[in-house]
C-alpha positions as CSV (number, residue, x, y, z in Angstrom):
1,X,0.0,0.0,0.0
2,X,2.9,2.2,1.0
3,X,4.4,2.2,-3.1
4,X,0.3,3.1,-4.2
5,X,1.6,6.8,-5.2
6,X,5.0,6.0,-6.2
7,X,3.5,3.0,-8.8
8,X,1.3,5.4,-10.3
9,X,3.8,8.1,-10.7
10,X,5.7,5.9,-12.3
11,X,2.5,4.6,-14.6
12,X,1.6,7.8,-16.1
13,X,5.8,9.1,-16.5
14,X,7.4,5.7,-18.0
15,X,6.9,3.2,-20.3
16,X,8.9,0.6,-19.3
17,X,9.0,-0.1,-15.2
18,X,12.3,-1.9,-16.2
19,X,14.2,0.9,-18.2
20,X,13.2,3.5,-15.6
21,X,14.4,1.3,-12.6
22,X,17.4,0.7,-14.4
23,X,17.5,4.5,-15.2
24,X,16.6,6.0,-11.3
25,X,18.8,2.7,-9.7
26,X,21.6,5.6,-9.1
27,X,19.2,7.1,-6.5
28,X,19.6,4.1,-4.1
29,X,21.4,5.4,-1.0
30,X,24.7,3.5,-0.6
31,X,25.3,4.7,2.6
32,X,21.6,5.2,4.9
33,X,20.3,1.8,3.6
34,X,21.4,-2.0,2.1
35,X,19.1,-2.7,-0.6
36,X,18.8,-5.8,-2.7
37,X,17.1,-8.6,-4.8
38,X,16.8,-12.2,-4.1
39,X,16.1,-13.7,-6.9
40,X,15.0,-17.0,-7.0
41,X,16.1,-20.0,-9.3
42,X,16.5,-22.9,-11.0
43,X,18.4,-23.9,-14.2
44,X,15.2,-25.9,-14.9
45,X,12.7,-22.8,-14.8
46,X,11.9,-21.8,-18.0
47,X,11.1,-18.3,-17.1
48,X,14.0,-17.8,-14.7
49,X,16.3,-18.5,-17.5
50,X,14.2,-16.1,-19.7
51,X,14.5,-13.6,-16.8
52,X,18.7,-13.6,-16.9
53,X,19.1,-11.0,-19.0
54,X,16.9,-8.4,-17.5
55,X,18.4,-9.1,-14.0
56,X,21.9,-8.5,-15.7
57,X,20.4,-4.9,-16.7
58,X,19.5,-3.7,-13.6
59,X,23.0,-5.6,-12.1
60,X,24.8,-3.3,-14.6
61,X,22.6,-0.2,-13.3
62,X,23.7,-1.1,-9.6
63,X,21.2,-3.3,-7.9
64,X,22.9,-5.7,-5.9
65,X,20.5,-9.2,-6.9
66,X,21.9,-12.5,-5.0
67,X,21.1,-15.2,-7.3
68,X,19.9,-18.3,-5.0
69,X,19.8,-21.9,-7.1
70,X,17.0,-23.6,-5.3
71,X,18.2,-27.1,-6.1
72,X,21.6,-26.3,-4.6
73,X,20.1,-24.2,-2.0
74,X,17.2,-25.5,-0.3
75,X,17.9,-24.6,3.3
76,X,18.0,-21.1,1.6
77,X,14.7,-21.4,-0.4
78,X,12.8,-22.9,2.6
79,X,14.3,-19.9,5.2
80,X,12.4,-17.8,2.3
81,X,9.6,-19.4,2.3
82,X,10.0,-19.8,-1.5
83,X,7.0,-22.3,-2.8
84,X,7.5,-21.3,-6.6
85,X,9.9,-19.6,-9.4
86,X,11.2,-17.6,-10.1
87,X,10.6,-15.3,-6.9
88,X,12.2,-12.3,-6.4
89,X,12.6,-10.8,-3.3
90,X,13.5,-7.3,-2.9
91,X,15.3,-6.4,1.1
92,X,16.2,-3.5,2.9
93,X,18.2,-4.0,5.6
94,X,17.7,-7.7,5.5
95,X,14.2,-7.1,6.2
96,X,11.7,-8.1,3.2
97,X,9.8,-5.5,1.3
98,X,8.4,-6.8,-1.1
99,X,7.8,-10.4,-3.5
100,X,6.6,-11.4,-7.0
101,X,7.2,-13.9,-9.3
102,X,7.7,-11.2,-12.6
103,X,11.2,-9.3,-13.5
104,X,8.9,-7.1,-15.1
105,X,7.4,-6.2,-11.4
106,X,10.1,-6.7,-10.2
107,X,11.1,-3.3,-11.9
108,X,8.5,-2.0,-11.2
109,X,8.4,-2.6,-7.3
110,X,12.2,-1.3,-7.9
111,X,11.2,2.1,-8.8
112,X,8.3,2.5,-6.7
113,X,10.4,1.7,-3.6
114,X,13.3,4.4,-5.3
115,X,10.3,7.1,-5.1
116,X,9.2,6.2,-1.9
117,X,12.8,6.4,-0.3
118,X,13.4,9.8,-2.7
119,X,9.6,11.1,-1.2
C-alpha cells in the first residue's frame, strides 16, 4: 500500500517499469540503507532462464541481486519461504519489502520503492 503513489507516478511518467528502474537505480542510498534482490532459481525454470538478461540490466545499473539456485540451496529457499519460481525478493536491511514472481514487477516494485525512499 505504502508504493500506491509511487507506482502510479511511475505509470503515467514511464513506459517501461524496467528501463526506468534501471535509469533511477543511481538514486539508491549506498550509505543510509542496504538494498537488494533475491532472486529465486532454478536452471530448470523456464522463465527464470528467460528472466537472466533483465536481472543483468538492472546488475549493470547497480542493484545488488543475490542469485539463489534452489536445487543447490534449499535450506535457503525454505528460510524464504520460497514455494514457486522464479521469486524475487526485494530487502532493505535484511528485512523483506516486497515479493513477485515477474522481472517485469520486479522493476517496477524497484522504482516505486526508489520514489518512496526519494519522497
Amino acid at each position: 500500500m505504502k508504493y500506491l503513489i509511487a507506482i502510479l507516478a511511475m505509470i503515467v511518467l514511464a513506459g517501461s517499469p524496467l528501463a526506468v528502474a534501471a535509469e533511477r537505480t543511481d538514486a539508491l542510498p549506498s550509505q543510509d540503507t542496504s538494498v537488494h534482490v533475491m532472486a529465486f532459481t532454478a536452471k530448470w525454470c523456464e522463465q527464470c532462464q528467460k528472466d537472466k538478461a533483465e536481472l543483468q540490466k538492472l546488475r549493470e545499473q547497480g542493484v545488488e541481486i543475490i542469485e539463489v539456485d534452489v536445487d543447490r540451496d534449499p535450506v535457503m529457499a525454505g528460510r524464504y519461504n520460497v514455494t514457486r519460481l522464479p521469486t524475487y525478493i526485494v530487502e532493505e536491511n535484511g528485512v523483506e519489502v516486497e515479493r513477485t514472481g515477474s522481472v517485469s514487477v520486479l522493476g517496477t516494485i524497484l522504482i516505486a520503492f526508489l520514489f518512496w525512499l526519494i519522497l
